[in-house]
C-alpha positions as CSV (number, residue, x, y, z in Angstrom):
1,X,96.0,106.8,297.9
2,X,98.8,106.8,295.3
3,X,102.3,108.2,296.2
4,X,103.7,108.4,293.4
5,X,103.5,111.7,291.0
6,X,103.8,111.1,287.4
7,X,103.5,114.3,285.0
8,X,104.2,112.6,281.7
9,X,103.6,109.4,280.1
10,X,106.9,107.8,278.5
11,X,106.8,107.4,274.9
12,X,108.7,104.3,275.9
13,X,105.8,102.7,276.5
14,X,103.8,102.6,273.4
15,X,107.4,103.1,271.0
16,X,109.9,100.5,272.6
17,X,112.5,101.9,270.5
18,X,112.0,105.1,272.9
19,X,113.0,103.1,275.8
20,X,117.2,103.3,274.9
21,X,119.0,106.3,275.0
22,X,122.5,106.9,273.9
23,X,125.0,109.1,274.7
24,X,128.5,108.9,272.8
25,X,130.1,111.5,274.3
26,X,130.2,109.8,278.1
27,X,130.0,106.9,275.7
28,X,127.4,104.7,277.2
29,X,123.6,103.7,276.4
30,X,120.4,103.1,278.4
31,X,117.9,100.8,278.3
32,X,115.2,101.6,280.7
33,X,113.6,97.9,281.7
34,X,111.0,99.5,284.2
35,X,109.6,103.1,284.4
36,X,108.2,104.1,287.0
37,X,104.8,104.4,286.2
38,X,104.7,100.5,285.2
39,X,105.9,100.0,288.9
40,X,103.6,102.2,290.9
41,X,106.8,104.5,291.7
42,X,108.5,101.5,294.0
43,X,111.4,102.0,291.7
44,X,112.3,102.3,288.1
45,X,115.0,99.7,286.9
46,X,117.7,100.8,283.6
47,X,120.0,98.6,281.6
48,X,123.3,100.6,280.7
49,X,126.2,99.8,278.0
50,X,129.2,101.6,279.8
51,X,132.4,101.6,276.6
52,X,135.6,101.4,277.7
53,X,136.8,104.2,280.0
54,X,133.4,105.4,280.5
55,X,132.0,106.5,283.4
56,X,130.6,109.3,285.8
57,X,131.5,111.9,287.7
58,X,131.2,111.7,291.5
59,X,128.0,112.9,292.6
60,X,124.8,112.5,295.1
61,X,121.3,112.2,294.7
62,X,119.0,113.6,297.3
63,X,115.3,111.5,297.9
64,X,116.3,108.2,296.4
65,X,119.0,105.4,296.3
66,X,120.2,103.3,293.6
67,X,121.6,99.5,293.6
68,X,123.8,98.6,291.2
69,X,123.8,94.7,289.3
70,X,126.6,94.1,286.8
71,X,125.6,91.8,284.2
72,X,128.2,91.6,281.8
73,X,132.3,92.3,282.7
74,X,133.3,94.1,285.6
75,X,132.0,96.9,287.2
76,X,133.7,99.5,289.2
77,X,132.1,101.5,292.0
78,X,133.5,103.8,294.5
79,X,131.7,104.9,297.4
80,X,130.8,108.5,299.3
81,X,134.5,107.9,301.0
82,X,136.5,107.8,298.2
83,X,138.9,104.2,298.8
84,X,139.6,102.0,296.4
85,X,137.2,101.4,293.9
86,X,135.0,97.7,294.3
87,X,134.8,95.6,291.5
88,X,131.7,93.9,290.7
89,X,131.4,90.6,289.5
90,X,128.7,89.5,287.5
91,X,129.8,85.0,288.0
92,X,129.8,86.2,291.7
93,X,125.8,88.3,291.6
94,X,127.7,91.2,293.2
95,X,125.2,94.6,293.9
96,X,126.6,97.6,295.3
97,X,123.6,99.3,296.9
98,X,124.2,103.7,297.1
99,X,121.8,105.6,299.9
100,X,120.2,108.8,299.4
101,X,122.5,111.6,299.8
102,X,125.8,109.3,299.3
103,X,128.6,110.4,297.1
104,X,129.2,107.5,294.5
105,X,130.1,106.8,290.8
106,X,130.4,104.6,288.8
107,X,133.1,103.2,286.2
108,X,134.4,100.8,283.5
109,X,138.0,100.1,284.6
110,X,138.4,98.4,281.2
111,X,140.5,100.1,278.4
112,X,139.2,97.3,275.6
113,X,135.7,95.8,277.2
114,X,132.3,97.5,277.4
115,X,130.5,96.2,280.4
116,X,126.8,96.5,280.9
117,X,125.1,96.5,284.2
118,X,121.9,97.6,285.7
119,X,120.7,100.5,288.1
120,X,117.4,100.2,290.4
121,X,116.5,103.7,291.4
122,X,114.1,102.8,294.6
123,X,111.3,105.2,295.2
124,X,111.1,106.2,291.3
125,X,111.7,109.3,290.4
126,X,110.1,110.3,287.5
127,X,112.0,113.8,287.0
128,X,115.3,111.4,287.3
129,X,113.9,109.7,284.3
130,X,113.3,112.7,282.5
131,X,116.3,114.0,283.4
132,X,118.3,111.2,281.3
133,X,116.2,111.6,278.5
134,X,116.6,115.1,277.7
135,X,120.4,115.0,278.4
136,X,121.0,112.2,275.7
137,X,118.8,113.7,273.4
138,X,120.1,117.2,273.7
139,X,123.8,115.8,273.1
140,X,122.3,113.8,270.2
141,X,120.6,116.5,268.7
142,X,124.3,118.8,268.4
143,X,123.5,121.2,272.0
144,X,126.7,119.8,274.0
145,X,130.4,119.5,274.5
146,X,132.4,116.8,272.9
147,X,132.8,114.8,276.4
148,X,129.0,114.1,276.0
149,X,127.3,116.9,278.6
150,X,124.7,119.4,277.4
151,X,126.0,123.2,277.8
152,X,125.8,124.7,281.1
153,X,122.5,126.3,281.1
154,X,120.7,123.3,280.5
155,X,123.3,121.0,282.9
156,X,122.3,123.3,285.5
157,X,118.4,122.6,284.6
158,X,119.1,119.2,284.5
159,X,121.0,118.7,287.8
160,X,118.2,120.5,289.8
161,X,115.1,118.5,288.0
162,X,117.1,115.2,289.1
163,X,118.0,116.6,292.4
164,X,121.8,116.0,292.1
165,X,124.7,117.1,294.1
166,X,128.5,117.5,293.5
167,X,131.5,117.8,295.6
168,X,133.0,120.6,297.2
169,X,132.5,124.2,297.3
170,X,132.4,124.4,293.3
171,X,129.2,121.8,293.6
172,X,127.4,124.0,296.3
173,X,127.7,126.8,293.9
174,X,126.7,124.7,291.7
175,X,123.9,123.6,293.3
176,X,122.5,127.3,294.2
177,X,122.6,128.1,290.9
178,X,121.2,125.2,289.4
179,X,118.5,125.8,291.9
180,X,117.7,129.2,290.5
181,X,117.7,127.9,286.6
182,X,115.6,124.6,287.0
183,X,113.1,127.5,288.4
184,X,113.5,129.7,285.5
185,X,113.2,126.7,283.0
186,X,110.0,125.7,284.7
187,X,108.1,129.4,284.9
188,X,109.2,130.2,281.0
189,X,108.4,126.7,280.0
190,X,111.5,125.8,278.7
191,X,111.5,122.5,280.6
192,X,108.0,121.2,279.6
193,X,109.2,122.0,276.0
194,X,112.0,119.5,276.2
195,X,110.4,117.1,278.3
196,X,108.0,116.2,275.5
197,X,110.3,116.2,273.0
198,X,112.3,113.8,274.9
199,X,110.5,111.9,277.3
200,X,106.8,111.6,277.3
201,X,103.6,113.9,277.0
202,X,101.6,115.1,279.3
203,X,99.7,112.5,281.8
204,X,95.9,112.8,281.8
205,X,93.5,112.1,284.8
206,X,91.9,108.6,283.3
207,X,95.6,107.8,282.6
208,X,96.3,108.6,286.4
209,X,93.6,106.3,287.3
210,X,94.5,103.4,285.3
211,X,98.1,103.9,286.5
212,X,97.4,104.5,290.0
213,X,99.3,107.5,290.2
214,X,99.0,110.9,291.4
């Protein structure tokens, strides 16, 4: 029986131009190599463009890890304990590989070099993928703040459909409330609305068969 549970079908794989999203604000891009669906959920494998000084805030995701590749200049990393930072090197084949539930980011130490690396996501998670979609396109389309984050509402909605978690007390709150939004953006529709605008349309049963989803 298939295990993994796919909703939508990416318009990223009929439209390649679908597969990179952009983000100027956090100021890097995505490439997504491998959705899920094309692997049968194992994992679903991203390219990213990180400009100097870009980067991510520290953060968790519950259900699925990520391993990190750089391909081009150095990447930095900094793990769940907070030392220095590791530096990836791409002559050297370095991967930094981030468990479920770890507290990591990621980082261009580089004032003048973007740096480009990649990001397996092992099991796919095909809400994780949505997730990225909608928060480029929603900052692309004029609904966020000038650092390259949608507004809170839909921030909120977006951290519980990807199932991510942020330090301290503030990020519990955080994470109770997103809790409660993701469910009201579900029940008034809200979040099917911008997942086909974004991501993909709706999956039908011959297309679960042929994919050998759920």
């Amino acid at each position: 029986m298939p295990s993994y549970k796919a909703t939508h079908i990416p318009y990223g794989l009929t439209d390649p131009s679908k597969r990179t999203i952009v983000n100027p604000g956090i100021k890097d891009e995505v490439e997504f190599l491998e959705y899920g669906i094309e692997t049968g959920g194992s994992h679903f494998t991203a390219r990213a463009l990180v400009k100097p000084d870009g980067g991510v805030p520290i953060h968790r995701h519950y259900g699925y890890g990520e391993t990190f590749m750089t391909q081009q200049g150095i990447l930095g990393a900094v793990g769940h304990n907070g030392t220095k930072p590791m530096l990836l090197n791409p002559e050297n084949k370095e991967t930094y590989r981030v468990q479920p539930g770890e507290w990591h980011r990621f980082f261009n130490p580089s004032k003048t070099e973007s740096i480009v690396f990649d990001g397996k996501v092992e099991p796919a998670h095909q809400r994780f993928e949505i997730n990225l979609h909608i928060f480029y396109g929603l900052v692309n389309d004029g609904h966020g703040t000038p650092e390259g984050f949608p507004d809170l509402w839909h921030l909120l909605m977006l951290t519980s459909m990807a199932e991510i978690g942020y330090q301290g007390f503030g990020g519990w709150v955080m994470g109770m409330v997103a809790g409660v939004v993701g469910f009201i953006a579900r029940v008034t529709g809200e979040e099917e609305r911008l997942t086909v605008k974004y991501y993909g349309r709706p999956i039908t049963d011959e297309e679960k068969r042929k994919w050998k989803v759920e």
